[in-house]
N, C-alpha and C positions, 0 to 999 in steps of 0.2 A: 582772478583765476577761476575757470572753469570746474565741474565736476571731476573729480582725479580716479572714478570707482576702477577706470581704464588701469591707468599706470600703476596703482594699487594691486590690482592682481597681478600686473606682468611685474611688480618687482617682489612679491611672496615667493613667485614661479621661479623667478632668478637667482633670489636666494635660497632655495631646496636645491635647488642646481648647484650652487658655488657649494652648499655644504656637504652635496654628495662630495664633488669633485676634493675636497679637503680632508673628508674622514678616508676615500676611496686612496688617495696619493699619501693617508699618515698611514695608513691600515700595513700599506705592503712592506714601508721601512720598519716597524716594529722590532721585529726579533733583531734586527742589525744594530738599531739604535739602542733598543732600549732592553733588550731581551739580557734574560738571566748570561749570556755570553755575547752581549753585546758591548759597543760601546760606552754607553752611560746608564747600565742598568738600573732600571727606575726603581725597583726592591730599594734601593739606599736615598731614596728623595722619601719614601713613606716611613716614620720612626714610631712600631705599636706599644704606648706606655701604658697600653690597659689605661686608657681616659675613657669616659661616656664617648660613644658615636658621635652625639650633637660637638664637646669639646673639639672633636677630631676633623671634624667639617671645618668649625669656625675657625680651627686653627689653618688649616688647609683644605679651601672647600674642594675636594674632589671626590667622584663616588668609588674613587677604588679603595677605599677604606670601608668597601662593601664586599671586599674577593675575599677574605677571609668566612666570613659567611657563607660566601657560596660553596666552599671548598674549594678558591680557582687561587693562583699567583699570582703577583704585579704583573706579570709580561701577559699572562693569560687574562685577567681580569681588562688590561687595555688593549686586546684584539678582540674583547668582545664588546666593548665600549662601541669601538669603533663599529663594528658590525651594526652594532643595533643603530648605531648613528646612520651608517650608508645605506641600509634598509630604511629608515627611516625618514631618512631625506627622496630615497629613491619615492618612496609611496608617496610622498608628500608633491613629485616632481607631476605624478600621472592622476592621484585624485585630488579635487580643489578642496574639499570638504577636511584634508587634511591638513592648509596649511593654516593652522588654528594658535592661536595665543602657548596653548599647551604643547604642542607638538613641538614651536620654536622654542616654546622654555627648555624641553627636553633636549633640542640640538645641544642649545646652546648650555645649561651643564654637562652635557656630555664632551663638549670640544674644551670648556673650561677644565675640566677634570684632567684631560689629555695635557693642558696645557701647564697645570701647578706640576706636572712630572716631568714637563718635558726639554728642561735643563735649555744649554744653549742651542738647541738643535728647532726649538721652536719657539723663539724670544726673536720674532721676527716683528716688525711693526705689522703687516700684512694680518697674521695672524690674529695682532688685539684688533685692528681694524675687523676684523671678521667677530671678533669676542663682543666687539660695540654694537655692531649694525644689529648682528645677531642677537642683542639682547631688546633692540629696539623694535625690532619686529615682534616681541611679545606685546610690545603696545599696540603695534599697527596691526598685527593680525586680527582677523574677529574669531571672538569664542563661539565660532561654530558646533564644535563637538558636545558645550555645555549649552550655549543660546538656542542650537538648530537652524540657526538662522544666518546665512551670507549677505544680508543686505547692508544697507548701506548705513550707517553711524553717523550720529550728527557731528561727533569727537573726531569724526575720522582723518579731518583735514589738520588737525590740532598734530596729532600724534605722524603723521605723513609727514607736517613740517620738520621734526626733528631729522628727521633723513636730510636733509636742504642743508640744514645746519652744520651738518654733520660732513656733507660733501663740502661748505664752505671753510670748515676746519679744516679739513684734510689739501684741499688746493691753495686754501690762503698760504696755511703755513710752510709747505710744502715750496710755493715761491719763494718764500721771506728767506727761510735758512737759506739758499743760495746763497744772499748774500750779507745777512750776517756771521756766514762763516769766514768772511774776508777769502775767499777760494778766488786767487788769481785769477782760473781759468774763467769762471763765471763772471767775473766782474771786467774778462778780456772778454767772453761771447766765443771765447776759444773752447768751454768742454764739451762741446759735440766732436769736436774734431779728434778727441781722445774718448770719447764714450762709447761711439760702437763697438770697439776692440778690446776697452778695458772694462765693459758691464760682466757682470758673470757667467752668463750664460748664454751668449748672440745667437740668431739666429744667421740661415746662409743670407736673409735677404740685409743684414747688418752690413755685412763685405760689401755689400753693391752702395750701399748708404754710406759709407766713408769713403767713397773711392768722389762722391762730390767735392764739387768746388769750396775753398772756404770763405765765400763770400756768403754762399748758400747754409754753410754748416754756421756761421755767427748770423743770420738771421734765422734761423733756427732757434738759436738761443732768447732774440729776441723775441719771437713769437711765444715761447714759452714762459717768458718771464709774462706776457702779455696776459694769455691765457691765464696762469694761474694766479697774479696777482692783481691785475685790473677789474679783469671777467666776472670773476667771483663773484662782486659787489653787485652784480645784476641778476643773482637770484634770488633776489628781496624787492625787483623792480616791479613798481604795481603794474606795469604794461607788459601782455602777455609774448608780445613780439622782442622784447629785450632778452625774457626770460628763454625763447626761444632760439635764439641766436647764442646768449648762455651755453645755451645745452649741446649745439650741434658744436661750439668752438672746442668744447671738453670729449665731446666724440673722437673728431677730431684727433687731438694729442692722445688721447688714448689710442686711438687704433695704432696708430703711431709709431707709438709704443710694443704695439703687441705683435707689430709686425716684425718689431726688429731687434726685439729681447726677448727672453721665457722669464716674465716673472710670475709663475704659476696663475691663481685664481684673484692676485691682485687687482689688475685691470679689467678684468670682467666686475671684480665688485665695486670697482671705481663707475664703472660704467650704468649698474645696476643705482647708486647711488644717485647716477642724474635721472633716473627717469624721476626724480620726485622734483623734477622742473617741470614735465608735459600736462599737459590736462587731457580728458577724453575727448577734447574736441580734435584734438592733434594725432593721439591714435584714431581715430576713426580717419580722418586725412591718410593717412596711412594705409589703412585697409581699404579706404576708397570706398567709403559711408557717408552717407548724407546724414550732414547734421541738422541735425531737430532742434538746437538750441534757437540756433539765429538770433548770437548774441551781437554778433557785426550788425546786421541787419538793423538791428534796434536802434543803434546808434545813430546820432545824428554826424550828417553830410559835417559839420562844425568840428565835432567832438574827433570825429576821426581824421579829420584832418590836423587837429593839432596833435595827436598820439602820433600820425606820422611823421613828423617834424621835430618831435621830442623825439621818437627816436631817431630821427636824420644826425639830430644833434649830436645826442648819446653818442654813437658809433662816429661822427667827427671827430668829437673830442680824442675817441681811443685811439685813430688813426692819427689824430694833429701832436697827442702825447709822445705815442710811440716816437713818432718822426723827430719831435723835441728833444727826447729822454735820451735817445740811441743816434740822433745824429745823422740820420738814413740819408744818402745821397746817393743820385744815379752814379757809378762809374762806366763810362763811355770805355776806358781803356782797359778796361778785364772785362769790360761786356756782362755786368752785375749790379749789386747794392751795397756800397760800402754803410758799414756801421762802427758804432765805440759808446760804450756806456759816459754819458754826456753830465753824470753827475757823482757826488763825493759820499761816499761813506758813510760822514759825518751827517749829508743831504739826506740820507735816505732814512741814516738813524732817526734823525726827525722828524721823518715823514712816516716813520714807524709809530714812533710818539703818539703822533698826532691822530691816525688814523684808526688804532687799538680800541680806544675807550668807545669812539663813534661807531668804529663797528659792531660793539658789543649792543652800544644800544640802538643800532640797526635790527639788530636779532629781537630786541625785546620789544620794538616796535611793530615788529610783522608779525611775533609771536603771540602778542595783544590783540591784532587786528584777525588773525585766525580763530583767536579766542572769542572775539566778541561774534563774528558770523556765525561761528558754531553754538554761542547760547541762542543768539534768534532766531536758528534753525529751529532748535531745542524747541523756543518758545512759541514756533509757528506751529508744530505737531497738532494734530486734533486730536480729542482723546486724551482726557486725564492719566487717566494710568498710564498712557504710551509717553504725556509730558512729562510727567514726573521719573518715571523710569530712565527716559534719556538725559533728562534734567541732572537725577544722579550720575551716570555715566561720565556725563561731561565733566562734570565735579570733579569725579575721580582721576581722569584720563588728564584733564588739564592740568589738577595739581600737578600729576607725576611724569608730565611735559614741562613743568616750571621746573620740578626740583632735577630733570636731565639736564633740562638747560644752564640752570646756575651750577649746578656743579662742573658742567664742562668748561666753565669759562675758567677754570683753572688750572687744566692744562693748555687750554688755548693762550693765554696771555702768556706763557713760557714763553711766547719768544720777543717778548718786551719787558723787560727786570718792573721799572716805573709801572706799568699799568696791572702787573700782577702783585704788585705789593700794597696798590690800592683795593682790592678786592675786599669783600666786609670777609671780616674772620670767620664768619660763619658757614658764610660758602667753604672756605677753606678746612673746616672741620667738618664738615661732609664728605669732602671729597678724600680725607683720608680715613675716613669710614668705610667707603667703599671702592678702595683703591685695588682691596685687593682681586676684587672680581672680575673689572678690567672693563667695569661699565664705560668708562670713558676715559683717553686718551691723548696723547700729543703725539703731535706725528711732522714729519719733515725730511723726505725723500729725498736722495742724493745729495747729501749737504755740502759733500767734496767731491772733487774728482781725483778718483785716484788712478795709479796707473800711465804719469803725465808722460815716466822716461820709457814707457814699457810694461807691458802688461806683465807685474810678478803673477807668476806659478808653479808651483811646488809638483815636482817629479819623483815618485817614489821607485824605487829600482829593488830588486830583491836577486838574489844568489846563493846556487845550493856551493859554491866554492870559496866564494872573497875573490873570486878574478873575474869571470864572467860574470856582469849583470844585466837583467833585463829589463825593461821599463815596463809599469805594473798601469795601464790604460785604463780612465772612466770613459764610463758610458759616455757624460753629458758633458763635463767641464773640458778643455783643449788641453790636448796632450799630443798626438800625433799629430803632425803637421798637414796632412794629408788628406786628414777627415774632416767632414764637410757638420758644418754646428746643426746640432739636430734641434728640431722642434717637438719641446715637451709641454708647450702651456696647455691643460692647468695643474700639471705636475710640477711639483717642487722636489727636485731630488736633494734631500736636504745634507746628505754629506759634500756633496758636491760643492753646494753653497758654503758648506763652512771649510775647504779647503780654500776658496777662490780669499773668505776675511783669513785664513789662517798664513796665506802666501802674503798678507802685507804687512807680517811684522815678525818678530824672533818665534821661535817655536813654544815660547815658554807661555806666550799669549796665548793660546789655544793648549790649554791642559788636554783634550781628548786626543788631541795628537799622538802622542805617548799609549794609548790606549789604543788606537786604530794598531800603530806598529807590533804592539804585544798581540794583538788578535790575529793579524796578520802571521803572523811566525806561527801563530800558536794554530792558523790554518781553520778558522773558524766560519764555517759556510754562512752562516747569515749574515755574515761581515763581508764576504765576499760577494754573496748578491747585491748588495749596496756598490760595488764596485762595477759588476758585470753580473746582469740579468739572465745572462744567458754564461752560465758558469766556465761552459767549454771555451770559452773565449777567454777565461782566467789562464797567466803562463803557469802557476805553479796549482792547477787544480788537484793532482796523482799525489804530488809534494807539498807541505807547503816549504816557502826558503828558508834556509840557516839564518841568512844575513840579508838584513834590510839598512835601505840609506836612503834619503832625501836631499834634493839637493832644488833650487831656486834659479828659476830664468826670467828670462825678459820673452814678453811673444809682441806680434805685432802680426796686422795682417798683409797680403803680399800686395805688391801691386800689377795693375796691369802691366803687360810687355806690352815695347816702343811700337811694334807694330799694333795695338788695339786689340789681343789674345787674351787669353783669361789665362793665367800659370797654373802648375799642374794642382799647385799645393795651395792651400787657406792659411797658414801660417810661417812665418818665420820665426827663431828665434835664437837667444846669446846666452849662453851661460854666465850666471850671477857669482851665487856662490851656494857654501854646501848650507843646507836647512835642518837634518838632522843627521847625526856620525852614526857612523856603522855602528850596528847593536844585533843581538845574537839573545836567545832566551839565557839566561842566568847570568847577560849582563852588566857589570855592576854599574854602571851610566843608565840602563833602561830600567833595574831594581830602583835604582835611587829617583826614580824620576814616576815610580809607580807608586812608592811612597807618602812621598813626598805629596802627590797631588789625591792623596786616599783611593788609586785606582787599582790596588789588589785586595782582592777578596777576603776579609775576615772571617766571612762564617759564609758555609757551605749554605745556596742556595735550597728554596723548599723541593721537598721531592712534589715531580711534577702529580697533579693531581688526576683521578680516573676517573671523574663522573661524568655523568651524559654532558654536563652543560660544557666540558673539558674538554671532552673527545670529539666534542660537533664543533668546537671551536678549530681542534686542530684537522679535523677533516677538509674544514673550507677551504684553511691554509695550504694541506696538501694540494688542492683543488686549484688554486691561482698560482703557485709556485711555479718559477719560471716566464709567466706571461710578464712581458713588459710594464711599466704602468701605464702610462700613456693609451698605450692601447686598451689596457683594461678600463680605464676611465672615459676614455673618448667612445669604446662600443658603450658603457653603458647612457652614456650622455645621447647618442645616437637613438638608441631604443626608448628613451623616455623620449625624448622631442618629437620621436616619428609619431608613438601613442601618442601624445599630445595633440599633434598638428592631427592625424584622423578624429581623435573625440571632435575636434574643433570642425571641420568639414562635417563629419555626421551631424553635429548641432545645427551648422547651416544648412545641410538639406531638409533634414526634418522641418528645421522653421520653414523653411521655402515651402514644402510640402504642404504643411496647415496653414501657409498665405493660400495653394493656390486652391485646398478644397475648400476655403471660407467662399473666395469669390464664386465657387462653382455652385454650393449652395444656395449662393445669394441669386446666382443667374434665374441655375433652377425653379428656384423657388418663386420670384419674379415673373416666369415664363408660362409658370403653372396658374396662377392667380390673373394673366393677361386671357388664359385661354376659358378657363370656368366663367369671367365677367365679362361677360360681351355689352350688357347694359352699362348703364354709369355705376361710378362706386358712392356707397350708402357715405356718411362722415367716419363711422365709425370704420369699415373699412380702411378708407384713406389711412386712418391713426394707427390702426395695426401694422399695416404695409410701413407707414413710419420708422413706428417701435422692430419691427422685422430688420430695417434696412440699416437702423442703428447699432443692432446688434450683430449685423455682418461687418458691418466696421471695425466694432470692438475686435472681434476676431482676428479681424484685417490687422490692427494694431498690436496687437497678443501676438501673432506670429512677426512680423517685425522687428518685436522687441524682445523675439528670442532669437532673432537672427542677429540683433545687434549683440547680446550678448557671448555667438558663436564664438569669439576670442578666450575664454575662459575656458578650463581643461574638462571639465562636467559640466553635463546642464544643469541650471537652476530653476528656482519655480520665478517664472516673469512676474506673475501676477505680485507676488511680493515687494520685487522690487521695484516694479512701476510703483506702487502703493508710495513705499518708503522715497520714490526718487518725485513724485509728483504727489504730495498727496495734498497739499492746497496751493491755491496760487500765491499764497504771502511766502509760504516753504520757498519753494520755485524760485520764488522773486530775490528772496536773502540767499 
């Protein structure tokens, strides 16, 4: 594998991106969720025993056992979390210099903090996934802010690997559970054909996606069991062209995805996670750079010929598997590809078996082999002090790439009993060490399909009488039949999400339930913007209602008319049955049920506080109040990328510019020395004009090689890092 200084920077950039887009979409639900009159007000997750500070962290690492201090609340204290977070991702989006080891430590307590308060409303996998990456970019970042220095690390490729890793955890497992769940559908190649109407939050272009064929919708299936459980194994492929094929298949099913669900900042960080497949030789292909390496070139006519052939094979095998595993046959009479999962259960349990432990030490083998390139790096350096200094680095950065490693293997092997119960206990007592901070994870997406008879969902209706009701519509989740699925990625409206798990079981499974309804009667505006953004659009805005009810359908989406029209409506659907009985403030079924679940208030909230740091808090609030999210998150995403992409254009013309006044120099200068020597030149002359012509090159090469760096959000100083990227030919060479 190539130099990675490329995909390195583009994925620090990605990630200040993902963690604006996250603090930006937690920031605006606050007062609704978690607010002194909100749903699950986070005042009752913080309990102050008067312990030391330090106690109170390690019991619950978060920094809002800091608001007391400031004079500010829980609710207040985590809008300004969030604040300094979205400020702080935003800076991080537009200067490079900021996306530093410290900066991402700081995200990332800050999103942890958000996350020990934030009940079921953020115990999303999504979320730890962001908790992980985010913690791992404290390795891969460089300490610019304390080194001063952006260049390149000899550890750098050690600590990059864990990202690889980390996506290979996330797609492995993510395959597997399909079908260890025993899920019918998955193991018929039938849940595509229930997934775009029963995912949570579809988009319009979903409806166009289920109205295919299902020859189409179970090869679908199969391609995705493909991707994420075959695929994987080839980003540990020492050939750069497997790991490239890798990368674009995961594209791929991501986009995929994004096109035809809102699963907020998910998929983008899934996406972000492959670029630690690419090398810089592949972005520069990209921008349409000439590559300097001419590591092809090197290669013998021999050499490259069997790397083509190895992977001819590679990719045979995947397509001769598939074709094996799934049975694929032309069907001439539906004009398609018939498929059927071609093996048992049992077959696969063991091929789980089998394949667990070799994976792992897949991992430790590449892990190794990253390791030792980076000590020869190490050991090629010129310069004692510059050896020893990286020398320790490496040290340090490698151990605490071994000890991410070993401890993620246990929640990786969760999804094989036998191979995680061979793990040394030691591993195992690490990892619950640091379980609680959420360094590392298991993960396993769409494990079921639910939604097989009918997509359940929950209708709340409200009435100032007991005889007329009216139906009480969210923004984002399906409720009117009429309205067309909006596009909120990378917003996560997170009540919305938890009505969609709250609609596929008794109401008693969702405690907050009970609390939305009490809020509701009790007409509580921040609860209602969580409902509708734009309040006027709420029916009992003037009022709120006497009497609320819940009641459970079935939705489904329409299909086309015989003649090939599009119907007027996105949804149909059947009434189930009722989800929650008519309740009224004082009662006795909504008292007992508030209770019961510790959802009324003991003790009178703190009075709000008046200090500057209070009042600039709530000013902001006043200030975004009303704007959608989406839109607030997509302008600011907008405005960092545009500043971006111009730093990056002025980088390029500048460099251009000092390519082209080197060579005019060098004309000049040439032109002037042809016209004063009309005799022949002495020797010593000659050697000057030499030494002159050399030194226009260097030039030549200086601007170059800041043109090639114009991808990066600031200019750098070149000279540095040609130094560190060339500085002997044994470096180079390792």
């Amino acid at each position: 594998m190539g130099e990675i200084i490329l995909p390195r920077r583009m994925f620090l950039w990605c990630m200040a991106v993902i963690y604006l887009a996250a603090f930006v979409s937690l920031y605006v639900q606050i007062p609704g969720l978690y607010g002194n009159e909100g749903l699950l007000p986070a005042r009752r997750q913080l309990r102050y025993s008067g312990k030391p500070l330090l106690d109170q962290l390690l019991s619950s690492p978060t920094l809002l056992w800091l608001g007391p201090q400031l004079g500010l609340d829980t609710h207040t204290a985590m809008e300004l979390l969030c604040l300094v977070g979205a400020a702080l991702s935003l800076a991080a989006t537009l200067v490079e210099a900021l996306r530093d080891s410290v900066v991402f430590f700081i995200l990332w307590a800050l999103y942890i903090s958000m996350y020990q308060v934030g009940q079921v409303f953020l115990y999303f996998q999504w979320d730890n996934l962001l908790l992980e990456t985010g913690f791992l970019c404290v390795l891969v970042a460089p300490l610019t802010l304390i080194r001063g220095s952006r260049g390149v690390r000899e550890h750098d490729r050690v600590t990059f690997w864990l990202i690889r890793w980390l996506l290979f955890r996330l797609m492995f497992a993510s395959g597997v559970v399909k079908l260890t769940s025993r899920c019918p559908t998955w193991w018929g190649l039938t849940a595509v054909t229930y997934h775009y109407e029963t995912q949570c939050i579809p988009t319009p272009l979903a409806w166009f996606a289920h109205q295919l064929p299902v020859w189409w919708q179970k090869l679908s299936v199969v391609g995705t069991f493909v991707i994420e459980i075959a695929v994987p194994f080839l980003f540990f492929s020492p050939l750069r062209r497997l790991r490239l094929g890798a990368f674009y298949f995961q594209v791929l099913l991501q986009v995929f995805i994004i096109l035809s669900g809102n699963y907020n900042f998910f998929n983008l960080l899934t996406l972000t996670l492959c670029l630690s497949l690419l090398d810089d030789r592949h972005v520069n292909f990209w921008l349409r750079k000439a590559d300097k390496t001419n590591e092809e070139n090197n290669d013998s006519k021999l050499w490259s010929w069997l790397c083509y052939l190895l992977e001819l094979t590679v990719w045979a095998l995947v397509i001769f598997g598939t074709i094996i595993f799934f049975d694929l046959q032309l069907n001439t009479a539906k004009n398609g590809i018939s498929s059927r999962t071609a093996f048992t259960y049992h077959q696969f349990n063991e091929f789980l078996k089998t394949v667990t432990i070799p994976s792992v030490w897949i991992g430790v083998l590449s892990l190794t082999w990253e390791m030792v390139r980076s000590m020869f790096r190490c050991a090629c350096v010129s310069g004692f002090l510059k050896r020893f200094w990286g020398t320790v680095q490496w040290t340090l950065f490698a151990a605490a790439s071994a000890s991410m490693f070993a401890v993620s293997l246990v929640p990786f092997t969760y999804i094989e009993y036998d191979s995680n119960a061979r793990l040394w206990p030691g591993v195992r007592q690490a990892y619950n060490l640091v379980d609680r901070y959420q360094l590392t994870n298991s993960y396993g997406l769409f494990r079921r399909m639910t939604g097989v008879g009918g997509r359940p969902e929950v209708v709340i209706e409200g009435s100032h009488d007991g005889i007329d009701w009216t139906e009480i519509e969210f923004m984002y989740k399906p409720g009117n039949l009429s309205a067309s699925p909006p596009v909120v990625t990378p917003h996560q409206p997170r009540l919305d999400w938890q009505m969609w798990f709250a609609a596929l079981g008794p109401h008693t499974q969702a405690p907050w339930f009970t609390s939305l309804m009490y809020r509701l009667l009790q007409g509580k505006g921040d609860v209602i913007e969580l409902i509708q953004t734009d309040v006027s659009q709420y029916p009992f805005l003037h009022q709120p209602p006497a009497y609320l009810r819940a009641h459970r359908y079935r939705y489904w989406f329409t299909e086309p008319k015989a003649d090939g029209s599009y119907p007027q409506r996105w949804w149909r659907r059947v009434y189930d049955e009722e989800f929650y009985p008519v309740v009224h403030l004082g009662n006795t079924f909504l008292e007992n049920m508030l209770n019961q679940y510790g959802l009324k208030d003991k003790s009178p909230p703190r009075r709000p506080s008046n200090t500057a740091v209070a009042q600039a808090v709530r000013w902001m609030r006043s200030q975004i109040r009303g704007v959608p999210a989406p839109t607030l998150i997509w302008t600011l995403l907008a405005c960092s990328a545009t500043f971006s992409l111009l730093q990056g254009l002025r980088s390029r013309n500048k460099g251009t510019e000092r390519t082209s006044c080197a060579d005019a120099d060098a004309t000049v200068s040439d032109h002037k020395e042809n016209v004063s020597d009309n005799c022949e030149k002495s020797d010593e002359q000659e050697e000057e004009e030499e030494y002159d012509g050399a030194n226009s090159e260097d030039d030549v090469e200086e601007g170059e090689s800041e043109e090639k760096d114009a991808v990066s959000d600031d200019e750098e100083d070149v000279e540095e890092d040609g130094i560190e990227k060339e500085d002997t030919p044994e470096k180079k060479k390792f």
